[in-house]
C-alpha positions in Angstrom: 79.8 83.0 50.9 82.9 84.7 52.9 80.6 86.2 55.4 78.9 82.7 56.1 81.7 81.2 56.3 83.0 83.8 58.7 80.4 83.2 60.7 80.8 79.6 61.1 84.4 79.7 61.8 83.2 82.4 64.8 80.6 80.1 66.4 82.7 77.1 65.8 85.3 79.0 68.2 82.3 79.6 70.5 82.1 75.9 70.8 85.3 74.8 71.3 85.1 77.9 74.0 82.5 76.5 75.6 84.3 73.4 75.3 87.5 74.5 77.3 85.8 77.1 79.5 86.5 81.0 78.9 89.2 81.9 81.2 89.5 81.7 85.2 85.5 82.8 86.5 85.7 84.3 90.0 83.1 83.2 92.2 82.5 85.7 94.6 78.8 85.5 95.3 77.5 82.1 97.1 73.8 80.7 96.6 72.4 83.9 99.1 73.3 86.1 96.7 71.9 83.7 93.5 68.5 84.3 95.6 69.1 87.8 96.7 69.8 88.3 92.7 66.2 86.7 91.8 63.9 88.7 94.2 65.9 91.8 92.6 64.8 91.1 89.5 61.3 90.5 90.7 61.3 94.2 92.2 62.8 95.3 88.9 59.9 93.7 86.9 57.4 95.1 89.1 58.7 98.5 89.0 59.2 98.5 85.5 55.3 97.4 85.2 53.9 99.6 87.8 55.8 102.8 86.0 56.9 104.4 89.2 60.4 104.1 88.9 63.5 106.6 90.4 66.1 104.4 88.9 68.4 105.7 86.3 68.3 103.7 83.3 69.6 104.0 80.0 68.1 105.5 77.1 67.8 102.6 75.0 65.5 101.0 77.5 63.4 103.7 78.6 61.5 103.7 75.6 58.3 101.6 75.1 58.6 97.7 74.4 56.0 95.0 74.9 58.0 92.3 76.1 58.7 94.5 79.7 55.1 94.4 79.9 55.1 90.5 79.7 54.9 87.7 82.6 57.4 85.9 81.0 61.0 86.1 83.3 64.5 85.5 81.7 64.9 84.0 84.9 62.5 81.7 84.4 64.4 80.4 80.7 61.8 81.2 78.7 61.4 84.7 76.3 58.9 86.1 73.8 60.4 86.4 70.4 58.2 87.7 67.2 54.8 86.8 69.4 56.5 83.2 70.3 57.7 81.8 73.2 61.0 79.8 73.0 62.4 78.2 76.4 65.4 76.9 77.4 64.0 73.9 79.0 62.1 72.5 75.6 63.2 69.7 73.5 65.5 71.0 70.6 62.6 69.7 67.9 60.3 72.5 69.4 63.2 75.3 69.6 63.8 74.5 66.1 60.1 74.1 64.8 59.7 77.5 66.3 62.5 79.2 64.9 61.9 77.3 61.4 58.3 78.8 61.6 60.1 82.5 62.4 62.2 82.3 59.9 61.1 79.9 57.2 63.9 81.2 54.6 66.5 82.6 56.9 68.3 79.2 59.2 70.8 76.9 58.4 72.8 74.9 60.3 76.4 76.4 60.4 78.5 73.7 62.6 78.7 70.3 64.5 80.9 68.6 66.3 80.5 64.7 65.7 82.5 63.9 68.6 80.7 66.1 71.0 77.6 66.2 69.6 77.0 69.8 69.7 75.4 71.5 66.6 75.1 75.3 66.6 72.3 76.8 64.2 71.8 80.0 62.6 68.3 82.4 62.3 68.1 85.9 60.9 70.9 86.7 59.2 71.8 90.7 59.0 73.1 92.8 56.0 76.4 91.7 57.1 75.5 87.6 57.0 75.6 88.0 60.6 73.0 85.9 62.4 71.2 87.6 65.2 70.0 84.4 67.1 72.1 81.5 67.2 71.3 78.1 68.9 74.1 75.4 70.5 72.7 71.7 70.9 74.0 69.4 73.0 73.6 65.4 73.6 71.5 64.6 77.1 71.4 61.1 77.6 69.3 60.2 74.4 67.9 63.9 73.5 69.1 66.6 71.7 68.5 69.9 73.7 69.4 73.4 73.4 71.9 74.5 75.3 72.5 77.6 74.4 70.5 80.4 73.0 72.6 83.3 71.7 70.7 86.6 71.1 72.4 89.1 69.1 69.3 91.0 67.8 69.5 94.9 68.6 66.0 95.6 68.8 65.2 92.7 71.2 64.7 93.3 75.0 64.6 90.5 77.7 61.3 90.9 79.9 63.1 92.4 82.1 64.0 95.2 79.6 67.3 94.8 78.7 69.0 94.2 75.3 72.1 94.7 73.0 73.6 97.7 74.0 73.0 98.3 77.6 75.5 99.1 79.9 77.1 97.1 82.7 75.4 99.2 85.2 72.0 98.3 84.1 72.4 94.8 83.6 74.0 94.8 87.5 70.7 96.7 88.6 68.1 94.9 86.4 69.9 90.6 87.5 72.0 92.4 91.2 75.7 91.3 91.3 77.0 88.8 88.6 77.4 84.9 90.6 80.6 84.4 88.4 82.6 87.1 86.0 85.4 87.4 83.9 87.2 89.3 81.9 88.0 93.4 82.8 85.4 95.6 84.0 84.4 96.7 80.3 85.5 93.8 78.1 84.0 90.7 80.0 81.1 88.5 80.9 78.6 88.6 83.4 77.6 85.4 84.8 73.7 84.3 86.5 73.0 81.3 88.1 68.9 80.4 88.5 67.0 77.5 89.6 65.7 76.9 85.7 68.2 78.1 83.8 71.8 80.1 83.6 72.3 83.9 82.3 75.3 85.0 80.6 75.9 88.5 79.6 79.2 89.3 77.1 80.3 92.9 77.2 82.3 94.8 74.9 84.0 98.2 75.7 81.1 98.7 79.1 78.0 97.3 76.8 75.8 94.2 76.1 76.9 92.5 73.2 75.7 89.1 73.5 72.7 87.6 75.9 73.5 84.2 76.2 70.6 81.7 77.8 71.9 78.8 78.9 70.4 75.8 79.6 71.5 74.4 83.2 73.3 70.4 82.0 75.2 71.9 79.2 78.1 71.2 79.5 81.3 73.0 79.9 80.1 76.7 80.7 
């Protein structure tokens, strides 16, 4: 019960966070680079596909994993999770349906916010009652939506190969420079801005920690 509840209490700071907005952002990049960043991470997808690659990359995404194989673009909001596809851009009864169907004894909902409507749920929960995938509604007009994916799951790679646990400079060659940062150079977050969707990154000590989809009317990021 501790560890639930210690859970809750951490992404019921996340949205209050959200809420208030996570410290100054610089912007240094304009909507050039936002485009310059997208056709990177096509060439990044097509070299990882083709297998002729001179870039350095980390260990933990070297090895084999199906989902750099797939069409599918983070880019694009949408990801392959468990032989499902969740997107961004769905209505929150699908993203739910689908992560109900995932994990038919493993979700709950662990916080809401009456007065902003926002209503973060919980899927695969760890030894530690930590959940690896965590999901922020939000209130569009008349629709619930997600706006917010949170992937915490070690083993999962985005199609363009990178997960929890890979550093700073492979994130930066995979997405090209961050549109908005904060935070120090190993203790911050790296922020992407795409036509379908946004792309937040949270690093701890020079490594993934967090990949955050976003969906591009929440509020507040």
């Amino acid at each position: 019960m501790k560890k639930k509840t210690t859970t809750a209490i951490l992404l019921a700071t996340t949205m209050m966070l959200a809420l208030m907005g996570c410290g100054a952002a610089s912007t240094d990049t304009d909507s050039s680079s936002d485009a310059a960043s997208v056709s990177e991470v096509n060439a990044a997808s097509d070299t990882n596909t083709s297998g002729d690659t001179t870039k350095e990359t980390d260990a933990d995404t070297s090895s084999d994993s199906a989902s750099t194989e797939s069409s599918i673009s983070l880019t694009d909001g949408s990801f392959e999770y468990k032989g499902k596809t969740i997107s961004i851009l769905d209505d929150l009864e699908t993203t739910l349906d689908t992560f109900n169907t995932l994990f038919p004894n493993d979700s709950q909902e662990l916080a809401s916010n009456a007065g902003s409507n926002l209503h973060v749920y919980g899927y695969d929960n760890d030894s530690n009652g930590q959940c690896n995938i965590d999901i922020i509604s939000h209130l569009s007009g008349d629709k619930q939506l997600p706006g917010q994916i949170d992937i915490l799951e070690p083993d999962y790679k985005t199609p363009e190969g990178i997960s929890v646990g890979s550093s700073r400079a492979n994130v930066i060659a995979t997405y090209g420079e961050p549109s908005e940062h904060n935070g120090c150079e190993d203790d911050c977050t790296l922020y992407y801005k795409f036509d379908k969707c946004n792309l937040r990154f949270d690093l701890m000590n020079g490594k993934v920690l967090c990949i955050v989809l976003l969906h591009p009317d929440f509020p507040n990021q």
